[in-house]
Every structure is written in C-alpha cells, then in structure tokens.
C-alpha positions as CSV (number, residue, x, y, z in Angstrom):
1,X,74.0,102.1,92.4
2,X,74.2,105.7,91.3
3,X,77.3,106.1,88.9
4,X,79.7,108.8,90.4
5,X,81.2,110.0,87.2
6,X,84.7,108.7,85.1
7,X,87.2,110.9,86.3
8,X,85.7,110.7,90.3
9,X,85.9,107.0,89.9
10,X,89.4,106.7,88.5
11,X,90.3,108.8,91.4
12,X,89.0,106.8,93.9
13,X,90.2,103.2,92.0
14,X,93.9,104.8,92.2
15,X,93.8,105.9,95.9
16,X,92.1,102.2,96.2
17,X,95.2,101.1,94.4
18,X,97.5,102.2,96.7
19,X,95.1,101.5,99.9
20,X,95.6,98.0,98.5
21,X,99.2,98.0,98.1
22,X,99.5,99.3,101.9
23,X,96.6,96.7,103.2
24,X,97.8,93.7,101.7
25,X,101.0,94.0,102.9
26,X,100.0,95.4,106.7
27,X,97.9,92.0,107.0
28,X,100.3,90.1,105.9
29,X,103.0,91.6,108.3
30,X,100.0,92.0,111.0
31,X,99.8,88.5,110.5
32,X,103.2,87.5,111.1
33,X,103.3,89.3,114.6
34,X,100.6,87.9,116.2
35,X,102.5,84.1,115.3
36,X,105.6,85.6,116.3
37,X,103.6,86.7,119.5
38,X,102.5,83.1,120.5
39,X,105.4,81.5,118.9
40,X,108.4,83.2,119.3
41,X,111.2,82.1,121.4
42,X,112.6,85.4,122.8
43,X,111.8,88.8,122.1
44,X,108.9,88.8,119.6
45,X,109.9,92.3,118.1
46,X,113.6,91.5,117.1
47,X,112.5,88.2,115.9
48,X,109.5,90.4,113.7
49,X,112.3,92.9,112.5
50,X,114.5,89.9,111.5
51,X,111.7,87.6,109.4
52,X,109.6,91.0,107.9
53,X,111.9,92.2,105.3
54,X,112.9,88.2,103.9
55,X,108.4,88.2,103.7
56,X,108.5,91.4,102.0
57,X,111.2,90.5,99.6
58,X,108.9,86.9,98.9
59,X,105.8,89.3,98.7
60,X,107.7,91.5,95.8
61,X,109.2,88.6,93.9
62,X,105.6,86.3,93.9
63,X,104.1,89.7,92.8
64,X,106.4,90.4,90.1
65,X,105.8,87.7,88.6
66,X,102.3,87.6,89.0
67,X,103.0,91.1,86.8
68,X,105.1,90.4,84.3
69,X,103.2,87.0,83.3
70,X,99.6,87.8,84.0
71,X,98.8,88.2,80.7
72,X,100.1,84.6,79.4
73,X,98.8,82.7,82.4
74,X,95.2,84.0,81.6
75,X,95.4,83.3,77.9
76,X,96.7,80.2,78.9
77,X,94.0,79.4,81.5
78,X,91.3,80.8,79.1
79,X,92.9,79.2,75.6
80,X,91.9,82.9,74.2
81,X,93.6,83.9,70.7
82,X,94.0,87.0,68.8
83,X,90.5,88.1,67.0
84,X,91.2,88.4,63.8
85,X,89.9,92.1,62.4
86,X,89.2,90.8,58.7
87,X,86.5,88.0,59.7
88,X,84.8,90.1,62.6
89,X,84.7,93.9,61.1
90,X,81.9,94.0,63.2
91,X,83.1,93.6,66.6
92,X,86.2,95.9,65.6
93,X,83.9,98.7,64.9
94,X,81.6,99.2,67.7
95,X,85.0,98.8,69.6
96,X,86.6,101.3,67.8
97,X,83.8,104.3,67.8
98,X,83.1,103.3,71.6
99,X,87.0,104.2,72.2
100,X,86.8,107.2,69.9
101,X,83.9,108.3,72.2
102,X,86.2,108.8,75.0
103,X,89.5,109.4,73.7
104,X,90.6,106.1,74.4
105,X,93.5,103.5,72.8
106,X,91.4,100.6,71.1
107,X,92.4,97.5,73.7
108,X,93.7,94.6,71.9
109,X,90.9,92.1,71.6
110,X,90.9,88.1,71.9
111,X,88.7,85.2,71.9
112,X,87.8,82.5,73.5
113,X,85.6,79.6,71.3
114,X,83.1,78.8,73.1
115,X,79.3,78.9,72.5
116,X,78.9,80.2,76.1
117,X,78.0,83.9,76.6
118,X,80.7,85.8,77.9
119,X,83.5,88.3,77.6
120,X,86.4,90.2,80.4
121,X,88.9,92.8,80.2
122,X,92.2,92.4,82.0
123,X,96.1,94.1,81.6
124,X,98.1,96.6,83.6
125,X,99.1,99.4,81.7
126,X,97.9,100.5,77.6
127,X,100.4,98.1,76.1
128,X,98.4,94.9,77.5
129,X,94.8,96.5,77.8
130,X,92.6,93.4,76.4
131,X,89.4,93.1,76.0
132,X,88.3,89.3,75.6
133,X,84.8,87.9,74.3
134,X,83.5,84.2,73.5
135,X,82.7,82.9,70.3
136,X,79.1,82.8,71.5
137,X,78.6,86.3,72.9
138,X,79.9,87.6,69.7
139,X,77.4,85.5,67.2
140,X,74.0,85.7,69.7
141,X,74.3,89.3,70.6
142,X,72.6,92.2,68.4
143,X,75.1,95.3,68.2
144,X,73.0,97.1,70.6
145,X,73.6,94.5,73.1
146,X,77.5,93.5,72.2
147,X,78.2,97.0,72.5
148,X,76.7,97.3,75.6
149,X,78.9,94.2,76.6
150,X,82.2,96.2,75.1
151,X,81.4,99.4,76.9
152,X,81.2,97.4,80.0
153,X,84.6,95.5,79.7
154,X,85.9,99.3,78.6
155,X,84.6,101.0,81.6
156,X,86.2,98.6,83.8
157,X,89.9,99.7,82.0
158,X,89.1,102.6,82.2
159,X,88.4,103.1,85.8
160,X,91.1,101.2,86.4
161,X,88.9,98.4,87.9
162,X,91.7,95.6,85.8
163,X,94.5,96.7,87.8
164,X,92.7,96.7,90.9
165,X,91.5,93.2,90.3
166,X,95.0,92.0,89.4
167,X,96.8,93.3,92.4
168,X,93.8,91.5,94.9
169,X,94.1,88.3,92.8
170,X,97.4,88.5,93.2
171,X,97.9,89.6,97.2
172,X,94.9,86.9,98.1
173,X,96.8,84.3,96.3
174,X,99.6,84.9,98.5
175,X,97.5,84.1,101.5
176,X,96.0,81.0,99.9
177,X,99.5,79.7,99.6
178,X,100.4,80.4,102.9
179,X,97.2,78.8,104.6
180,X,98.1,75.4,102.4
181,X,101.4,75.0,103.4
182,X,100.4,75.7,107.2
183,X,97.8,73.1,107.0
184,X,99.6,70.0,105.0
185,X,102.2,70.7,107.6
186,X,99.9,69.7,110.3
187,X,97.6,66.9,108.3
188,X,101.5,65.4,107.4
189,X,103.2,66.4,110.2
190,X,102.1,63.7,112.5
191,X,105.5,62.0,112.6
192,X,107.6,65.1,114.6
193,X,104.3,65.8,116.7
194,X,106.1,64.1,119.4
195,X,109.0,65.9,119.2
196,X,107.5,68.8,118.9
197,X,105.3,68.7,122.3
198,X,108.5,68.0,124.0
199,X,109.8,71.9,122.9
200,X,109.5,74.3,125.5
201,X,106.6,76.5,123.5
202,X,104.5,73.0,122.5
203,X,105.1,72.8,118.7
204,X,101.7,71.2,118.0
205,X,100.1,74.8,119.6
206,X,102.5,76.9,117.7
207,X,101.2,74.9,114.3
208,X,97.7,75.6,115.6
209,X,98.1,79.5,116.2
210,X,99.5,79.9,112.7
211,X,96.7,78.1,111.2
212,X,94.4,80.2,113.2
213,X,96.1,83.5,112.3
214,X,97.0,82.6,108.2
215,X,92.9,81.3,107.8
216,X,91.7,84.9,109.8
217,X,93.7,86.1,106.9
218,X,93.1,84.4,104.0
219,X,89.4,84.9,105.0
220,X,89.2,88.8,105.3
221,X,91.4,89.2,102.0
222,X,88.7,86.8,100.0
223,X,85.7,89.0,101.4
224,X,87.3,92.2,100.6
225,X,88.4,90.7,97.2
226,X,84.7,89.8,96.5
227,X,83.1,92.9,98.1
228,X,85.8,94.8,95.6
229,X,84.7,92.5,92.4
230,X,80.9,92.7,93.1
231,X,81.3,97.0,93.3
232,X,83.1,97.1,89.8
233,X,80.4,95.3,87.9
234,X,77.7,97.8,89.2
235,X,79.7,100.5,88.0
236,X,80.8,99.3,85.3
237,X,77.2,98.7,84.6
238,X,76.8,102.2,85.3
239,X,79.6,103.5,83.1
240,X,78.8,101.4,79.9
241,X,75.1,103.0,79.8
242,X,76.7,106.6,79.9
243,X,79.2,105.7,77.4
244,X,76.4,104.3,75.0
245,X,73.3,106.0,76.3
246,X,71.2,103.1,76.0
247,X,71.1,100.9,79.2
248,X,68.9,98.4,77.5
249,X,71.1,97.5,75.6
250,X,73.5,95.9,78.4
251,X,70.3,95.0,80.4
252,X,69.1,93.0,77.3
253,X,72.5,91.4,76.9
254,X,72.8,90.5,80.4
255,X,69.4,88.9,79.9
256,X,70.9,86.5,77.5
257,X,73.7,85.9,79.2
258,X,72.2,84.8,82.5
259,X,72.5,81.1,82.4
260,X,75.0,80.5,79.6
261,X,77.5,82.2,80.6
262,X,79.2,79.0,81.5
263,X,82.8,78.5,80.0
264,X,83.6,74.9,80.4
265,X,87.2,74.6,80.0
266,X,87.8,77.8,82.1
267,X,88.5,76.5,85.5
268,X,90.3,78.9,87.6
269,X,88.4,80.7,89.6
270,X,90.2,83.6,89.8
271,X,90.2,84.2,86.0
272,X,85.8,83.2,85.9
273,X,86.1,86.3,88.8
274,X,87.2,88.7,85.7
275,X,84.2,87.5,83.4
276,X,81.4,89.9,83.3
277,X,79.0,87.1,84.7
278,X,79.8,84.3,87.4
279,X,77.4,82.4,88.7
280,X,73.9,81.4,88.9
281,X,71.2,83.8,87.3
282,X,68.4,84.7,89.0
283,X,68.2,83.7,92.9
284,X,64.9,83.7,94.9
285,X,65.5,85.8,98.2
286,X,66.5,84.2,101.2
287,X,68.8,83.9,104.4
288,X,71.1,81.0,102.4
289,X,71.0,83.3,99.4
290,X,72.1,86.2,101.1
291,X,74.8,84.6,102.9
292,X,76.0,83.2,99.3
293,X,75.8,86.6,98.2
294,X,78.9,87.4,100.6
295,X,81.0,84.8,99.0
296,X,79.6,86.2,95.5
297,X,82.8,87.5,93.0
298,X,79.3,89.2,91.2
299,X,76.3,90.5,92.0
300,X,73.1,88.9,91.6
301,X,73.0,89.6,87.4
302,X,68.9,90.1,88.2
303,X,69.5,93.1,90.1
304,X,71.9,94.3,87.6
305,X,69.3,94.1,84.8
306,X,66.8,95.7,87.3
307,X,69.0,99.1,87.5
308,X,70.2,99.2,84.4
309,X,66.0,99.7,83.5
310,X,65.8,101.9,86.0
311,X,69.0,104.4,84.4
C-alpha cells in the first residue's frame, strides 16, 4: 500500500473521525426504525421521534465513559505499568530522537511483562498519548528493529489512527450489547412467549425482527471495524519506514514477532485489536483463508513484511 503522506493522512483520519461519529450513530437510529417499522403499535414515526433522543442520550453516556476511562480499563485489561526511564535509557532514547524527528511530544510509555513480542499505542488527546511495549519485544529486538516497532506505534498517534480505533471499539460495543440483551431475551423468554402470541403484533415475531435487525448491525459495524484496523497497520507500516528510513528494520522485527506475539493474560479482544500483531503468522492462500481474512483485526503480518522489502 503506497503511503499517502502525514499530513494527507491525518486529514483523511479526522474527516474519518467525524464520518464515524455520524455513521455510528445513523445505524444505530437506522436500526431502530426498521423495529419500530415491524413492531410498532401506531404511527412508527412518532413512536421513532419519542424513543431516538432517550437512545441518543444512552449512546453519549456509554461513550463518555468509554472516554474518560479508556485508559484504566486497558491498563487494567493489559496489567501494563509505568516504564521506568532509569533501567531502560535505551528505549527512552530511540523514543525521544524519533519524536524530535517530527516535532512531536514524547508519548508516555508502559509495559507489559511478558516474554511475548509485542507493543500498541492508545489515548485521545497529548495528555494520555501511550505508547506500550512487552517485556519481550524490548529485550529480543536490536534498536534497528525496536525503533522500527516505536515508529510504528508513533505513526498510528500521529495519524490519529488511536482515536479512530477508540471511538469504533467503542460504537461496535454498543451494538454487541444490544444484540446480547435481544437474544437472552428470547433464549429466557420462554415463559411470556404465550402471552406474547396472544398481542395483536405476535410478540415472539417482534423479538425475531429485532434480533434480525441488531445482528445486521452488529455485523456491518465489526466488518467496517476490522476493514478500519487492518488499513492502519499498512500505513502505519508505511509511516514508520519514512520516519526511520530504514523499512528493514520494521520488516525484520515483524519477522520476530510473527508467532510470539502471543500475550497470555491479555484476553479482550478489543484491546489484542490495538497490538501491532494479532493473529496467526504466515497463512498459506486459500478460499477459508481469505474469508478469515475478512474477520482479520490485522493483515496477514507476511504481506506486511513483503512491502515493507519492497519500500
């Protein structure tokens, strides 16, 4: 993937910003009507006008949260602490002159002990910036290859690829919730079924059509979630090799990482989607593979290698 340039990029990650804050939102809302549509008793525009604003209100609250405690609930997800600048010099100062490079505050940085190979960057705004690595990807890595890693979790702050990644996470898990309470209200529901069917609009149907419309949903926010994830590590790929002019670098640290990237005590799989590898290393081509490759959160970390040669 050719690399479009920082400032293009940032351009195009803020209008995505706001494309997402609109999109989430219209699905969610889109969502609602079509229910409303099959469901409704009455007219299913007043009963839309009526229900929309109390969905919005939930939307702003869930996401507020999600805002203002994003930070703790990945530290607390990742058990990542402070990295201490006497006893690792070294990662501070390939940090630092990368930053200096382009004019950029130094992110706080954290870490996670574990031998696994690793490393994200996450936060909102310059006063939460982090850039978090393992134990292991800091020990294994020559400092051509962990500041290849660094440049990469840089690029994606600066292109603003954290706060895009943050407000899908966020907006998707809002669907997820929705789809699980539809569904255990069916699977436990089974003792007003009966009452239900006697209602006028068949309540069992209603249930159904809700289901239906919240897993359409849910499903098109996860693929454009993952489509959005598997874009930013190309160009973040992209953007580290400007920022250190030496691809190899990344493409030999990626090398190491494939296979051990592995965190075992990370298990949310929205916080593994921030890591700069997810999944299996190299796949062998075919129609099951490709299909996986839709449900991806990162592209296969082969191909990755394979362009950053090719820089």
């Amino acid at each position: 993937m050719e690399y479009v340039g920082l400032q293009q990029q940032i351009t195009r990650n803020n209008r995505k910003s706001i494309l997402l804050l609109i999109g989430f939102p219209s699905l969610l809302l889109g969502g609602l009507y079509v229910v409303l549509f099959f469901g409704a008793i009455g007219d299913t525009n007043e009963a839309f006008l009526s229900i929309a604003p109390l969905v919005l209100l939930f939307t702003g609250i869930w996401f507020l949260i999600a805002y203002l405690g994003h930070s703790r609930m990945i530290n607390y997800a990742t058990g990542a602490k402070s990295l201490e600048r006497k006893e690792n010099m070294r990662v501070y100062n390939l940090a630092e002159n990368l930053c200096m490079s382009v004019g950029m505050k130094l992110p706080k940085l954290r870490i996670i002990e574990s031998s696994a190979l690793n490393a994200f960057a996450s936060g909102l705004n310059e006063k939460n910036y982090t850039v978090t690595l393992t134990r292991g990807i800091i020990d294994k890595l020559d400092d051509d290859e962990l500041e290849g890693v660094i440049a990469h979790e840089l690029m994606h702050i600066r292109n603003n690829d954290v706060k895009l990644l943050i407000i899908s996470i966020v907006f998707v898990g809002i669907f997820s919730f929705i789809f699980q309470v539809v569904f255990r209200s069916i699977l436990f529901g089974g003792n007003t079924r009966s009452s239900r069917k006697k209602d006028g609009k068949g309540g069992l149907v209603i249930m159904l059509v809700i289901l239906l419309v919240s897993a359409l949903v849910y499903l098109i926010s996860i693929l454009f979630k993952f489509s959005l994830s598997r874009k930013r590590e190309y160009l973040a790929d992209a953007g580290a090799a400007e920022m250190t002019k030496n691809p190899l670098g990344l493409a030999n640290a990626l090398r190491k990482i494939s296979g051990n990237s592995k965190i075992e005590n990370v298990k949310n799989n929205d916080v593994k989607q921030m890591f700069i590898d997810n999944g299996p290393g190299k796949r062998t081509p075919s129609f099951f593979s490709s299909i996986r490759s839709i449900f991806s959160t990162h592209p296969p970390i082969d191909k990755r290698i394979n362009l950053l040669e090719q820089f």
